[in-house]
C-alpha positions as CSV (number, residue, x, y, z in Angstrom):
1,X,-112.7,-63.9,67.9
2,X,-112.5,-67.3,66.5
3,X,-114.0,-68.7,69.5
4,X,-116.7,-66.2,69.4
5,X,-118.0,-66.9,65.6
6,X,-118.0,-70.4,66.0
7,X,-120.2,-69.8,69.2
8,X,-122.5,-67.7,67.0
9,X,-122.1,-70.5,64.1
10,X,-123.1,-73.2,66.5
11,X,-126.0,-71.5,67.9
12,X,-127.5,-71.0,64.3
13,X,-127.4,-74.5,63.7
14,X,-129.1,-75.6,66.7
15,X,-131.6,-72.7,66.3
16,X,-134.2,-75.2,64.0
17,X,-133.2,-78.0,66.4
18,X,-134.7,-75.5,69.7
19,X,-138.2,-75.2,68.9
20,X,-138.8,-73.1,72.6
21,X,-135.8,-70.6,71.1
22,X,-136.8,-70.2,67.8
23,X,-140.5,-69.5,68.5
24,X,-139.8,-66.7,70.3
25,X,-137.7,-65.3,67.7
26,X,-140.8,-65.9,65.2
27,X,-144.3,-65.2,67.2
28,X,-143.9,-61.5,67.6
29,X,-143.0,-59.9,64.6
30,X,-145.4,-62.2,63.2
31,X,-148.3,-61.0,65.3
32,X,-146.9,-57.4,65.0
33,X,-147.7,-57.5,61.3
34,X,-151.2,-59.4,61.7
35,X,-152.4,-57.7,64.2
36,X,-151.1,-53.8,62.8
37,X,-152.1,-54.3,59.4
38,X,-156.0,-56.7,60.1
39,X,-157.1,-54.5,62.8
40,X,-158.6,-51.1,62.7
41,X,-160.5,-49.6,66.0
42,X,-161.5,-45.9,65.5
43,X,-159.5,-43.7,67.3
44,X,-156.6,-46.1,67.7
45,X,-153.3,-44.4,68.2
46,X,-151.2,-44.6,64.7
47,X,-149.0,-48.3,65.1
48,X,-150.6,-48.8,68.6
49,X,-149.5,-52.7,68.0
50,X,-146.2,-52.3,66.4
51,X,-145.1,-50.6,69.6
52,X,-146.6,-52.3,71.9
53,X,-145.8,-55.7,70.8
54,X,-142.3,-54.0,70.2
55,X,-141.8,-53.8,73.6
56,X,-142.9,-57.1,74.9
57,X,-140.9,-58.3,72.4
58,X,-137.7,-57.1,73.9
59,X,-138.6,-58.1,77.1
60,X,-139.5,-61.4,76.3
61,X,-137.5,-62.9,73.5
62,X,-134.0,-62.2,74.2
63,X,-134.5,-62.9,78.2
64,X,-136.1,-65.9,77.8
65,X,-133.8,-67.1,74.6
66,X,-130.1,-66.7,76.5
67,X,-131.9,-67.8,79.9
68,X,-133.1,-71.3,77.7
69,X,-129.7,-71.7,75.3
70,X,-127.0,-71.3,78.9
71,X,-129.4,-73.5,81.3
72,X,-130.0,-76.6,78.8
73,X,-126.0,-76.2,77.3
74,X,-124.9,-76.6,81.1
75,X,-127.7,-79.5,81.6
76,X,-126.4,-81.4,78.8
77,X,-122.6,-80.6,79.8
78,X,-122.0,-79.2,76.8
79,X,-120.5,-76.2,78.4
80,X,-118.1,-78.4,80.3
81,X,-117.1,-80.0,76.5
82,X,-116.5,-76.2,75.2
83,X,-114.4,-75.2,78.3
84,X,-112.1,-78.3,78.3
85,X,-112.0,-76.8,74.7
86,X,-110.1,-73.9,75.5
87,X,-113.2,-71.8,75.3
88,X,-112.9,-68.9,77.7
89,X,-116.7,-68.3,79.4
90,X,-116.3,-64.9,78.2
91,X,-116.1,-66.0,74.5
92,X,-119.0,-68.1,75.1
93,X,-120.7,-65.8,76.8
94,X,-120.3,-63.0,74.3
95,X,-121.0,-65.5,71.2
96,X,-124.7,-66.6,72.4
97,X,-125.4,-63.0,73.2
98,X,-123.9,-61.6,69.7
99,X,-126.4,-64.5,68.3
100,X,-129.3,-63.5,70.5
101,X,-129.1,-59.8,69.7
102,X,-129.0,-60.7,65.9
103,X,-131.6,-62.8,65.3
104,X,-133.7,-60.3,67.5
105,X,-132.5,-57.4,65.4
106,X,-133.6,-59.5,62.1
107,X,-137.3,-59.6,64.3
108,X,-137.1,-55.9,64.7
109,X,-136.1,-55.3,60.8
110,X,-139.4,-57.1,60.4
111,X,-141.7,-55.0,62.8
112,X,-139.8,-51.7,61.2
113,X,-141.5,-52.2,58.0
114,X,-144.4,-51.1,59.9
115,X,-142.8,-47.6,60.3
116,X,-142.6,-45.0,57.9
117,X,-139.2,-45.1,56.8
118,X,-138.1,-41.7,58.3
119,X,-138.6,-43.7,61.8
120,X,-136.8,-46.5,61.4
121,X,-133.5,-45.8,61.9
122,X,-134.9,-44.3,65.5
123,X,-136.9,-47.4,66.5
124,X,-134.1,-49.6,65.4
125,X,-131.5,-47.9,67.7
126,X,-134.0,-47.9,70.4
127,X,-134.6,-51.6,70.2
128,X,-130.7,-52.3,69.6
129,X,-130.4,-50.8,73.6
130,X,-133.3,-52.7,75.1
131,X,-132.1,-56.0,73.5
132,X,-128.6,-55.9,74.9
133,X,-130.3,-55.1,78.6
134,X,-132.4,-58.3,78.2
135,X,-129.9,-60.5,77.5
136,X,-127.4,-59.4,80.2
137,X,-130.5,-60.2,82.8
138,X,-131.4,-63.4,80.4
139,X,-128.0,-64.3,81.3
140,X,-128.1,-63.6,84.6
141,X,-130.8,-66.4,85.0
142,X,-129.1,-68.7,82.8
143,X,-126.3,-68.9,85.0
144,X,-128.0,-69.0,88.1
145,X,-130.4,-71.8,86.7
146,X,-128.9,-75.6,87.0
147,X,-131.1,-76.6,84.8
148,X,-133.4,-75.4,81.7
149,X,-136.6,-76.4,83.8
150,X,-135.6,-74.3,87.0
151,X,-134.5,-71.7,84.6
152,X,-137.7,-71.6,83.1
153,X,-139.5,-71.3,86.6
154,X,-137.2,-68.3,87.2
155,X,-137.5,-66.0,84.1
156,X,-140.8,-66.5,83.9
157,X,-142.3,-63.6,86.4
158,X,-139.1,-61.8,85.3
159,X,-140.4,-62.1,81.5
160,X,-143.8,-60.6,82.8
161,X,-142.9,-58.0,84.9
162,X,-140.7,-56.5,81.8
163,X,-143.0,-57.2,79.4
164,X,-146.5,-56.7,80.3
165,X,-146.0,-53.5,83.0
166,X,-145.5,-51.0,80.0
167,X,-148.6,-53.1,78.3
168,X,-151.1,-52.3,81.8
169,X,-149.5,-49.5,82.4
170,X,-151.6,-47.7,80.1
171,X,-154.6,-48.3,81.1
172,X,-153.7,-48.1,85.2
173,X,-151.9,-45.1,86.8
174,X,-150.7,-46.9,90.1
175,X,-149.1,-49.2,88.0
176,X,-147.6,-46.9,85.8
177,X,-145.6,-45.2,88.5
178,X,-144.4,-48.7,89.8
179,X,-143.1,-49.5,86.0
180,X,-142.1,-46.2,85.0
181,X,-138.7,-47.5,86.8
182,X,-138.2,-50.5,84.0
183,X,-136.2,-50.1,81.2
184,X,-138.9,-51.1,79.0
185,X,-141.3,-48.7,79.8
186,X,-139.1,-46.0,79.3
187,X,-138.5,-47.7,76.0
188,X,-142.2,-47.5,75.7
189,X,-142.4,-43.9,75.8
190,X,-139.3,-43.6,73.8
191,X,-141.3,-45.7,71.2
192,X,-144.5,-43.5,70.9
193,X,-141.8,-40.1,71.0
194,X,-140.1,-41.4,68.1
195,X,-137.5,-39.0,68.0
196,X,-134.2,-38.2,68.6
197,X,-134.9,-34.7,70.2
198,X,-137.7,-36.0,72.8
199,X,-135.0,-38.3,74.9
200,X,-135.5,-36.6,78.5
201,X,-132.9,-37.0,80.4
202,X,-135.4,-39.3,83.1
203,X,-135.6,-41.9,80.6
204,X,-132.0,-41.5,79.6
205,X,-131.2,-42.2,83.3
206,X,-133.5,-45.2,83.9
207,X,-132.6,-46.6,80.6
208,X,-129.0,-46.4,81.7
209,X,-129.2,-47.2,85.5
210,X,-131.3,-50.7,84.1
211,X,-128.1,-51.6,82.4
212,X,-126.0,-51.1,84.9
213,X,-127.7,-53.0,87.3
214,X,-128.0,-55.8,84.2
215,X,-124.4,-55.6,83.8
216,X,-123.4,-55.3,87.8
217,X,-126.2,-58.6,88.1
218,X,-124.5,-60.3,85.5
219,X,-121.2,-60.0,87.0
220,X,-122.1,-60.6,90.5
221,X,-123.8,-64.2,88.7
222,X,-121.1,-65.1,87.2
223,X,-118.6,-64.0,90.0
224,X,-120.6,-66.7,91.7
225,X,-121.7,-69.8,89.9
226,X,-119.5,-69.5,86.8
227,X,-120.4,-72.0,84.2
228,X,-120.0,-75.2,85.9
């Protein structure tokens, strides 16, 4: 555990340093609030941009924040510093990702206020899941990438296809079967629900097949390249 929180410590302090992480940690809730509280369509559905900017939140921030911290710490062998360390990959590993899902959490906190308070504690759970599924496939790249650059080439049409299918899936049906099988559309739905007692058990099982392919992914990754 002492590994872990300085991993966590570290990562804070090099969170000003990383303008690409901490922007991403920053835009959306940002936005969420413009956006929700300067903009007013008639017949717009009740917090159309809190949820929807919710959800490309998740499947943006934390994939593209663990993808960017692993590749440029193995780039600059800073990795290779914290192994010969006595820092166990797993320690690592779990430290960026207890980082990641906090500073995303402290995002989230900020797009709840949107919420009547009865709903928070809902969309707040919901968000807690679809974080920890991004950053198990934001890992995923980031061990696979050698580099940030490469890594960057690779999340990228991840990023999108998580992010933006539950966003055109509104307004097209073909593609709304096609992302119905993403964790974040389901999340989507969950979102606009908002309530404990309107889970089906479909987006239960997405939800939880998602994260078992994250985790199985993740595994197979790290089986693989390690963190050389």
């Amino acid at each position: 555990m002492r590994n872990v929180v300085t991993i966590v410590k570290k990562q804070l302090k090099d969170t000003l340093k990383n303008k690409t992480v901490l922007i991403q940690f920053v835009m959306f809730p940002v936005l969420t609030l413009i956006f929700e509280h300067a903009i007013n369509i008639p017949d717009m559905p009740e917090l159309f941009f809190a949820k929807l900017f919710s959800v490309m939140y998740m499947g943006m921030a934390p994939l593209t924040a663990v993808a960017a911290i692993i590749s440029e710490e193995k780039e600059k062998n800073t990795l290779r510093v914290l192994m010969m360390a006595n820092v166990k990959p797993w320690e690592y590993l779990i430290g960026v990702g207890i980082y990641v899902w906090t500073i995303c959490m402290v995002g989230a906190g900020v797009i709840a206020t949107s919420f009547p308070a009865k709903d928070i504690p809902f969309y707040l759970a919901v968000m807690a899941a679809g974080f920890i599924i991004s950053i198990a496939v934001g890992a995923c790249v980031g061990i696979f990438a050698p580099n940030q650059m490469v890594s960057t080439s690779m999340v990228l049409p991840v990023m999108l296809v998580f992010s933006f299918a539950p966003m055109l899936a509104m307004f097209n049906d073909k593609i709304e079967k096609i992302a119905r099988i993403f964790y974040t559309q389901q999340i989507r739905i969950l979102l606009n629900n908002m309530t404990f007692d309107g889970i089906k058990p479909e987006s239960f099982a997405i939800v939880a097949v998602n994260a078992l392919l994250a985790i199985i992914l993740f595994f197979a990754a790290f089986r693989k390249k390690g963190l050389e």
